[in-house]
C-alpha positions in Angstrom: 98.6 322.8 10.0 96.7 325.8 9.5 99.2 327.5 8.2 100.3 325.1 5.6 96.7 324.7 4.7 96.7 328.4 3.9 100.1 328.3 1.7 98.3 325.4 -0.4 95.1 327.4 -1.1 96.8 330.5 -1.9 99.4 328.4 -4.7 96.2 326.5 -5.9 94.3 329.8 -6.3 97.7 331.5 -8.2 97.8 329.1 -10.4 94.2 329.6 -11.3 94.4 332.9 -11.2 97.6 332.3 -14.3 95.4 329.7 -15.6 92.8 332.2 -16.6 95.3 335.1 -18.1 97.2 337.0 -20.7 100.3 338.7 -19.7 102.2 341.9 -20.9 105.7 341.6 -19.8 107.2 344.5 -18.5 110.9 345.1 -20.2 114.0 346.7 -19.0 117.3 347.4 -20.5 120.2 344.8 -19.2 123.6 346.2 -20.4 126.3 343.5 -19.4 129.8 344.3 -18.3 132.4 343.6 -20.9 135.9 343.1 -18.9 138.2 345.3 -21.4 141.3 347.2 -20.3 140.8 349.1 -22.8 138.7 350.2 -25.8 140.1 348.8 -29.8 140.3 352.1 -31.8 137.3 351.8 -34.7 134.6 353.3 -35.5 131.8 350.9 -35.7 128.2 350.6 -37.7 126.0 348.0 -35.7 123.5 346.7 -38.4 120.4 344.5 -37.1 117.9 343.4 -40.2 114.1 344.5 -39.7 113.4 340.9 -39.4 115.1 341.2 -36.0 113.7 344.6 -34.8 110.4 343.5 -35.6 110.9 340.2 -33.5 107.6 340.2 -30.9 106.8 337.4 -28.8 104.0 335.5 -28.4 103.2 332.3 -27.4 101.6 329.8 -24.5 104.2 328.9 -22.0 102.1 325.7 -20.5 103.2 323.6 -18.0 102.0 320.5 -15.3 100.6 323.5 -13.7 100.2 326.1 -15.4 99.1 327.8 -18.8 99.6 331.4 -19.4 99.1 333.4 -22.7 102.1 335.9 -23.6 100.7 339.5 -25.3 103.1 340.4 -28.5 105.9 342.0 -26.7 109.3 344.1 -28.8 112.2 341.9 -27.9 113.5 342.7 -30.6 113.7 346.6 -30.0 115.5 345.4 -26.5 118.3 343.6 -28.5 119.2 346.2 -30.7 119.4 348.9 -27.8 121.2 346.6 -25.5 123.5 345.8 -28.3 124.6 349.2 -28.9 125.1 349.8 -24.9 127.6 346.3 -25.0 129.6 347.2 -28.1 130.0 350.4 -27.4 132.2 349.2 -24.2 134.4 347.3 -27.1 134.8 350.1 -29.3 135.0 353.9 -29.9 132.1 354.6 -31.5 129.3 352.1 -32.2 126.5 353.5 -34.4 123.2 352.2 -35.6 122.9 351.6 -39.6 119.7 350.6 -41.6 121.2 349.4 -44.7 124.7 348.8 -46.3 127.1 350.0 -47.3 127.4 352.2 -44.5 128.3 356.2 -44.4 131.7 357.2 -44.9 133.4 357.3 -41.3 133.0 353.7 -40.1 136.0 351.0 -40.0 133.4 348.1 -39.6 130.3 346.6 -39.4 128.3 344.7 -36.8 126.0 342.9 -38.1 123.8 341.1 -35.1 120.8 338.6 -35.8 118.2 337.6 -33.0 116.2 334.3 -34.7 114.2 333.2 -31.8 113.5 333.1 -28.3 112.1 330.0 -26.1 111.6 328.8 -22.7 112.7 326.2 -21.2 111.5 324.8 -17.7 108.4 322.8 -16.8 106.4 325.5 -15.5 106.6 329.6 -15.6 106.6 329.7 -11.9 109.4 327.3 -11.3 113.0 328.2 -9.9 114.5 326.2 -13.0 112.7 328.2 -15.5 115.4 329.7 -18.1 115.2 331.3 -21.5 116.7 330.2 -24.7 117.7 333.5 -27.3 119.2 332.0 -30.8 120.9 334.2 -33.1 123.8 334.5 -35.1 126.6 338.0 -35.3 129.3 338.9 -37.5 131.8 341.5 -38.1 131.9 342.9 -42.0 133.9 345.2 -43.3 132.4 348.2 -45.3 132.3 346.0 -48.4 130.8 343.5 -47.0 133.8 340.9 -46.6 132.8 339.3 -43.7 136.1 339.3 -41.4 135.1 337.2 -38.3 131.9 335.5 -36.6 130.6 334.3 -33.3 131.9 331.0 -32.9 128.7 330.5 -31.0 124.8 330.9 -32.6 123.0 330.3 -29.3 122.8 331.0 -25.1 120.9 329.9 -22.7 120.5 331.8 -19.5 119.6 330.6 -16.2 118.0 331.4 -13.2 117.0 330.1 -9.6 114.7 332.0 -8.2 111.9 331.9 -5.4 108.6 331.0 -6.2 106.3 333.8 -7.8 102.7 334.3 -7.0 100.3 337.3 -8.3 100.5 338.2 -12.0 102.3 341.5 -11.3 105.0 340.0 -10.0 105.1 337.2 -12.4 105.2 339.6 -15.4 107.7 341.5 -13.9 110.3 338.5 -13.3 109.1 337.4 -16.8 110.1 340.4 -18.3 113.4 340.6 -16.6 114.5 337.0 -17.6 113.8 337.4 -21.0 115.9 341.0 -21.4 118.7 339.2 -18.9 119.1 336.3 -22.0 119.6 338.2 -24.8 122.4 340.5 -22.7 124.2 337.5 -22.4 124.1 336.1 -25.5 125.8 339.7 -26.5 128.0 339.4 -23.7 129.3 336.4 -24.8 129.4 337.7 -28.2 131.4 340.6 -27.2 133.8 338.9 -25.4 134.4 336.0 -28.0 135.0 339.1 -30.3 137.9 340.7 -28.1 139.5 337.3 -27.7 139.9 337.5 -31.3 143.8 337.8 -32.1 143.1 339.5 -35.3 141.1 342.5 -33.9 143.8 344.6 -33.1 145.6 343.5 -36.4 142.4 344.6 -38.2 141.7 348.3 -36.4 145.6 348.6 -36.3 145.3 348.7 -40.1 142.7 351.4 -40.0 145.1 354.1 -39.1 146.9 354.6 -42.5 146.8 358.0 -43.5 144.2 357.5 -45.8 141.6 356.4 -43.5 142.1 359.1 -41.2 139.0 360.9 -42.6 137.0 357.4 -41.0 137.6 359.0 -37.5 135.1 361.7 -38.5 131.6 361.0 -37.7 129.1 360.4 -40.4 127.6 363.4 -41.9 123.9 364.1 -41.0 121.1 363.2 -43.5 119.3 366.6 -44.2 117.5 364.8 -47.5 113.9 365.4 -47.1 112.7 361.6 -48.1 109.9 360.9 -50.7 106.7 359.5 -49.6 106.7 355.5 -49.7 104.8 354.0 -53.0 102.0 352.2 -51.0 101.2 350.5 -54.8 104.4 348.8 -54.4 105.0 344.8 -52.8 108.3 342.8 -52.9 109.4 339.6 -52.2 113.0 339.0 -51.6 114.8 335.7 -50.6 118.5 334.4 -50.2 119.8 331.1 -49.3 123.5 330.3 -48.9 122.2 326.9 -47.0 124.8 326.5 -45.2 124.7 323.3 -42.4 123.0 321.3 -45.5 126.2 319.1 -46.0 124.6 317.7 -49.1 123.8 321.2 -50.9 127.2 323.0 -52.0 127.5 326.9 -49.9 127.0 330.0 -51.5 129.2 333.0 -50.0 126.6 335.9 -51.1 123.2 335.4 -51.5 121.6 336.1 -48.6 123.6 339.2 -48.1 122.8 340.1 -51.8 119.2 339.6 -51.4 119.4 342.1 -47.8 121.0 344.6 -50.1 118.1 343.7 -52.7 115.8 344.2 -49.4 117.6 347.6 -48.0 117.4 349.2 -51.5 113.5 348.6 -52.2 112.8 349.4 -49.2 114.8 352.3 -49.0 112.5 355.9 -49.8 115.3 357.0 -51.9 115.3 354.1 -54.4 112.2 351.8 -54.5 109.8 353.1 -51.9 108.2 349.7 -51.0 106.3 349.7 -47.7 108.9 347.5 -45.5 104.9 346.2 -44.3 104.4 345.3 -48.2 107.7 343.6 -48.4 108.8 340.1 -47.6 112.7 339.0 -46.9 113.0 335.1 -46.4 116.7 334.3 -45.6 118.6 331.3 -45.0 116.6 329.1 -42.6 113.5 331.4 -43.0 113.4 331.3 -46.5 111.7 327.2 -46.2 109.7 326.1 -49.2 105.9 327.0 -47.6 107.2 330.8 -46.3 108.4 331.2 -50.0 105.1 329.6 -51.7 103.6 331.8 -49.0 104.7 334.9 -49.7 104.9 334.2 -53.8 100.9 333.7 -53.8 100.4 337.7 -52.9 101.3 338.1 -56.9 98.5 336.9 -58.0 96.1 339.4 -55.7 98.2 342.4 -55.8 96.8 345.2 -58.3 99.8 347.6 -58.2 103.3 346.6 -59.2 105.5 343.5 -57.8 109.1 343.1 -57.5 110.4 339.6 -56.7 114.5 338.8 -56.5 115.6 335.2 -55.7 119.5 334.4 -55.0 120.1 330.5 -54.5 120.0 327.4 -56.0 118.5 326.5 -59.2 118.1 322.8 -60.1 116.8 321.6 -63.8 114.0 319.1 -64.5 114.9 316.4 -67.1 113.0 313.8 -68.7 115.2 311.5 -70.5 117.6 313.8 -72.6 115.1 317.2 -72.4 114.8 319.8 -70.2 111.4 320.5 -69.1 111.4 322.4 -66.1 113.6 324.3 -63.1 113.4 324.3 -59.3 114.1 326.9 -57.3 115.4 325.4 -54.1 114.3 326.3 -50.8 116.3 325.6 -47.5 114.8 322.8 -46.5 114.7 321.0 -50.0 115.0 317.0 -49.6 117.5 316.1 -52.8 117.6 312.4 -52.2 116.5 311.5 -55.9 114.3 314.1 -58.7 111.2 313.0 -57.1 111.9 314.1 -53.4 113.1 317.2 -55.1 109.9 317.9 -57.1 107.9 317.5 -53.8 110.4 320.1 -52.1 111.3 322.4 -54.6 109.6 325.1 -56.3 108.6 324.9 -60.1 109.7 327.7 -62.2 106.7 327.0 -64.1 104.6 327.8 -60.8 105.8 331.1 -60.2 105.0 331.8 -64.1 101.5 331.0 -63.5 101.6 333.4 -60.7 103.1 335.9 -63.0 100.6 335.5 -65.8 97.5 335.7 -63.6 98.7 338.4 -61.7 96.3 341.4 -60.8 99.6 343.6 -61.0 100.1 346.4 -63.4 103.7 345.4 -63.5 105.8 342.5 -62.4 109.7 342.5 -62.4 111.5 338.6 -61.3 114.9 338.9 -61.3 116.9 335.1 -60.7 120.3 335.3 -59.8 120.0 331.4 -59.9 121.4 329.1 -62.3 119.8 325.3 -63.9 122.4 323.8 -65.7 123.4 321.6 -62.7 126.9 323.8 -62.2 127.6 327.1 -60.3 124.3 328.3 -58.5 122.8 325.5 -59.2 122.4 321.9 -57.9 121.6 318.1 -59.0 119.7 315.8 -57.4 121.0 312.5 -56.8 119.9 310.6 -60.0 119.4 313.5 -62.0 120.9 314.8 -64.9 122.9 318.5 -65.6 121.9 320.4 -68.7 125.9 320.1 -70.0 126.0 318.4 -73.3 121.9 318.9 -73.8 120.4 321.0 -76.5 117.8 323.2 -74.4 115.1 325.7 -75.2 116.8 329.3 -74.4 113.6 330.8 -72.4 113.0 329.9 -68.4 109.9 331.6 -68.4 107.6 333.3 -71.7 105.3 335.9 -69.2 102.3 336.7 -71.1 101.1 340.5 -71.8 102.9 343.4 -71.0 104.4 344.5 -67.8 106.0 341.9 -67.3 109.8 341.3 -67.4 111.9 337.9 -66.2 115.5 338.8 -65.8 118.0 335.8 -64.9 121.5 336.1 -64.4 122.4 333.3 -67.4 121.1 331.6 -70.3 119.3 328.3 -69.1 122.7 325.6 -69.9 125.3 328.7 -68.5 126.3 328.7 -64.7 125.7 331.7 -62.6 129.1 333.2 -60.5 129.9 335.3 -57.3 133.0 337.1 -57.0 134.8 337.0 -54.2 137.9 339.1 -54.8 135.9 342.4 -56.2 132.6 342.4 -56.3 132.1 340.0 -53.2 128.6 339.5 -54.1 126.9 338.1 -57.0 128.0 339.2 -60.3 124.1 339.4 -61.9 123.3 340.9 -58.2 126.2 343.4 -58.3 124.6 345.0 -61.4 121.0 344.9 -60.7 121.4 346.6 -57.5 124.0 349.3 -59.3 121.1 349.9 -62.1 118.5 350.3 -59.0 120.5 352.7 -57.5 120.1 354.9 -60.4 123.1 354.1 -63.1 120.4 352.4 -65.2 118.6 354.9 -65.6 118.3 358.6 -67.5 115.3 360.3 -66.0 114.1 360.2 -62.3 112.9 356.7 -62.2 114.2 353.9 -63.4 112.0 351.5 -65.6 112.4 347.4 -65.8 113.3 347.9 -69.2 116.4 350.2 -68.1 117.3 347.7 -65.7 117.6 345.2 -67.4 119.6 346.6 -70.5 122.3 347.7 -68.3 122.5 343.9 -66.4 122.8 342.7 -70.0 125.6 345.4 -71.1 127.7 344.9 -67.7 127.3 341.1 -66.6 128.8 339.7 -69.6 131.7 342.0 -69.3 132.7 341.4 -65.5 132.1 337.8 -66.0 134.6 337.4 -68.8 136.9 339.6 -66.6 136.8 338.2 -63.4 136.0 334.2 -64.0 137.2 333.8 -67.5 134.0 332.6 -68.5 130.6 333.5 -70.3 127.7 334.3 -68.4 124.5 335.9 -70.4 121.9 337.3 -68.3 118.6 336.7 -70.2 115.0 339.2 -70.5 111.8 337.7 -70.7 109.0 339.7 -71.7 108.5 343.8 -71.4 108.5 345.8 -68.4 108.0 349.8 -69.1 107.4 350.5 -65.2 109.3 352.0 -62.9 110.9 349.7 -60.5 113.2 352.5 -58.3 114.2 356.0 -58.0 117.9 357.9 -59.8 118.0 359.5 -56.3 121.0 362.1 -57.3 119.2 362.8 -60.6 115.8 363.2 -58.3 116.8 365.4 -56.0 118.3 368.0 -59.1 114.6 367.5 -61.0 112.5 367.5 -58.1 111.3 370.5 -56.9 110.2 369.6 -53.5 113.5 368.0 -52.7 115.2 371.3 -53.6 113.3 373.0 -51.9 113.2 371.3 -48.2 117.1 371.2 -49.0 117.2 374.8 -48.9 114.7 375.5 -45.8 117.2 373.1 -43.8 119.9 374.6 -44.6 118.5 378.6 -44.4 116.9 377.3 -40.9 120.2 375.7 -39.4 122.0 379.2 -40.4 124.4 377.3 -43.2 123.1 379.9 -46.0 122.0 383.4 -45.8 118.6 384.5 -47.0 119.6 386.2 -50.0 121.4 382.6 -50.9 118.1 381.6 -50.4 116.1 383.4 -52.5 119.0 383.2 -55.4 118.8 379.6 -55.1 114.9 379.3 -55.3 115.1 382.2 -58.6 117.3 379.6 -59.9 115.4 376.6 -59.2 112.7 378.0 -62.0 115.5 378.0 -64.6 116.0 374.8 -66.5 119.6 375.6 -66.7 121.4 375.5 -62.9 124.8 376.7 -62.2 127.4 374.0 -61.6 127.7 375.0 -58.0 123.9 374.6 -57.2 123.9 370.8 -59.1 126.4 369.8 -57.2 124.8 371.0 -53.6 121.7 369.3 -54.7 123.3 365.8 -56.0 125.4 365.8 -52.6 129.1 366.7 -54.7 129.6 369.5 -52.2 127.7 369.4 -48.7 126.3 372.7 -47.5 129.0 374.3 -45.9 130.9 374.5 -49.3 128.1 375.7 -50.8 127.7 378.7 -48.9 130.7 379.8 -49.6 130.9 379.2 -52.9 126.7 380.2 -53.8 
């Protein structure tokens, strides 16, 4: 009696002891074992968004018995490590990527996505206690073309365990559970992918003679990188909304808005801060996260880039348009009223425009409101076909301050499939950001917007057969990302770090050296040393040719 006296007191004083806590799990790798005979011959880029590296958990697992608080902890780091370690038992090479489209070498991409993690169980300390890890994974190819995906989005992993007592213990077993459910969610991803008939097809495919250079590995990134622009914020959403049966799918837009993302974020080109930027896809991107996020333009005092890639709808009263939506995930479209208490007023995010603190705002819509194409009705509601409408969306006020949308209010906005696979207005914007809008190092809103207008017109008669007129509201002579090949010619810096690499690694001799900094003073360069420094040659070649 004793005895069992003694067990109850030492349970009743654990549970206090939880009661009164914070915990810090402690993490550990799990790599699953992926039953192949043999590895499928590709070369493979694993791509997980920041939204999923930067995953942490926190929260208050509570029970009948128990309440225990859990510190921020980097699940998200854990997923993307064990998910190299299980692919990598699939394939011949897996490889982490940050952005698309990936280096030359690769047959594929992975793209993996961990949403959330929960518990499940009716106390922390319980044998039944299991974890719940949602996510979704895909396999692209370089283009972007998705080619398969995981014909599951979720795994729950359980365990039966004896009872835990003492918070070192607990934390440990904690930890372990949590790392154990995302390795099987991959597992189970892995294994659904080499079930997959068409993988062999697809890596079968890959050995024509001209992709034999894709066996090579990617070259090394000896680019010294820019210094972020801590002036610089961005807000970037996509929504293809797919599992709303009532809201037609897009293919594109949430992959168009993560190249959006990758490219302003990327030092090279726009230099935001990934902690001053914002990406809301799909399910993320609800109506509050969006209003959320859309707010920080009225308070930030350096320059603001928003993108949106969705629905638009149009707001009619009796035969005139008066207003658009932009139309969040989780939009109620049952009749125009439900839809005005759901959406998002184009009107609104002018007001945030116009009192903005910013010294430049760029909006670019690749969103439609005639009720056709990216663009949506609600029930009850009328299309803008037929209507005489006003031709502006949006009249910012003062300068710096540009409105670029992908058509002209009563036109529909397009994705291509067959080519582009992307967005046709979203195709163009992210060319000109990458530098082909541009003639100096940066390129300014203005740019930008000059070459959507010259090349979405063009593709859209050429690929759909119909018109599509990308629109610019208001002036924006800011810079909005960098020419990187023309940078790292004109910029001194670059050149420079280039050369010190190069010299230091043994690649060029010190009189190349000092020929190539003699030269660097001239404003006229030798074709050979232009070419080194836009990336034409890599440094090899020119140290035989310098």
């Amino acid at each position: 009696m004793k005895s069992l006296n003694g067990i109850k007191i030492f349970f009743f004083l654990s549970i206090l002891f939880l009661n009164a806590c914070s915990i810090s799990p402690t993490l550990k790798k799990e790599v699953p074992i992926i039953p192949v005979a043999q590895k499928t011959q590709m070369n493979v880029a694993l791509l997980v968004p920041e939204s999923t590296r930067s995953l942490m958990t926190s929260e208050v697992l509570s029970g009948p018995c128990i309440s225990v608080h859990v510190e921020p902890t980097p699940f998200g780091v854990i997923f993307e490590e064990t998910a190299v370690d299980t692919f990598a038992q699939v394939f011949d090479k897996v490889s982490l990527i940050r952005n698309m489209p990936p280096p030359a070498g690769y047959d594929a991409v992975i793209e993996a996505t961990m949403s959330s993690i929960g518990r499940k169980g009716s106390c922390p300390i319980s044998p039944s206690e299991y974890y719940v890890v949602k996510g979704n994974m895909r396999l692209i190819d370089v283009g972007g073309r998705e080619i398969w995906r995981a014909p599951r989005d979720s795994q729950r992993s359980d365990f039966h365990m004896q009872r835990v007592f003492g918070m070192d213990a607990f934390t440990q077993e904690f930890g372990r559970r949590m790392s154990v459910s995302i390795a099987t969610l991959l597992k189970e991803w892995a294994i659904d992918l080499t079930r997959w008939p068409e993988l062999q097809k697809y890596a079968r495919k890959q050995e024509s003679p001209e992709r034999v250079a894709f066996r090579e590995p990617a070259p090394v990134q000896t680019d010294r990188l820019p210094p972020t622009r801590r002036d610089a914020f961005a807000v970037v959403i996509g929504i293809d909304y797919k599992g709303r049966q009532e809201i037609p799918t897009l293919g594109f837009a949430s992959l168009d808005a993560q190249k959006v993302y990758d490219t302003l974020t990327d030092p090279r080109y726009g230099g935001v801060p990934k902690e001053n930027a914002v990406l809301l896809l799909n399910e993320k991107a609800t109506r509050n996260e969006i209003v959320g996020a859309l707010r920080r333009i009225k308070t930030w005092d350096g320059f603001v880039y928003v993108y949106y890639s969705g629905h638009g709808a149009p707001k009619t009263k009796g035969d005139k348009f008066t207003d658009a939506f932009l139309v969040p995930h989780d939009v109620v479209v049952t009749d125009p009223e439900a839809m005005e208490e759901t959406a998002i007023k184009v009107s609104y995010l002018q007001e945030l425009v116009d009192a903005s603190n910013a010294k430049g705002v760029m909006v670019a819509l690749d969103a439609c409101f005639s009720g056709g194409g990216k663009s949506i009705v609600p029930k009850g509601g009328k299309p803008l076909v037929g209507m005489m409408v006003a031709s502006d969306l949006m009249k910012p006020k003062g300068e710096g301050r540009l409105v670029i949308t992908s058509s002209a209010v009563n036109q529909q906005s397009w994705e291509d499939e067959s080519e582009l696979k992307g967005g046709i207005f979203s195709h163009y914007l992210l060319e000109g950001m990458r530098g082909k809008a541009g003639k100096n190092v940066w390129v300014k809103a203005d740019e930008l917007a000059d070459y959507v207008s010259d090349n979405v017109p063009k593709a859209a008669r050429r690929l759909k057969g119909i018109d599509q007129t990308p629109q610019m509201l208001g002036k924006g002579d800011f810079s909005v990302s960098r020419n990187w090949e023309r940078a790292k010619v004109m910029d001194v810096e670059i050149a420079r770090g280039k050369l010190k690499d190069a010299f230091e690694r043994g690649i060029i001799t010190a009189e190349q050296l000092s020929k190539a900094m003699d030269e660097m003073k001239s404003p006229k360069k030798s074709k050979t040393f232009e070419a080194y420094l836009e990336g034409k040659i890599d440094e090899k070649k020119f140290g035989e040719l310098y």
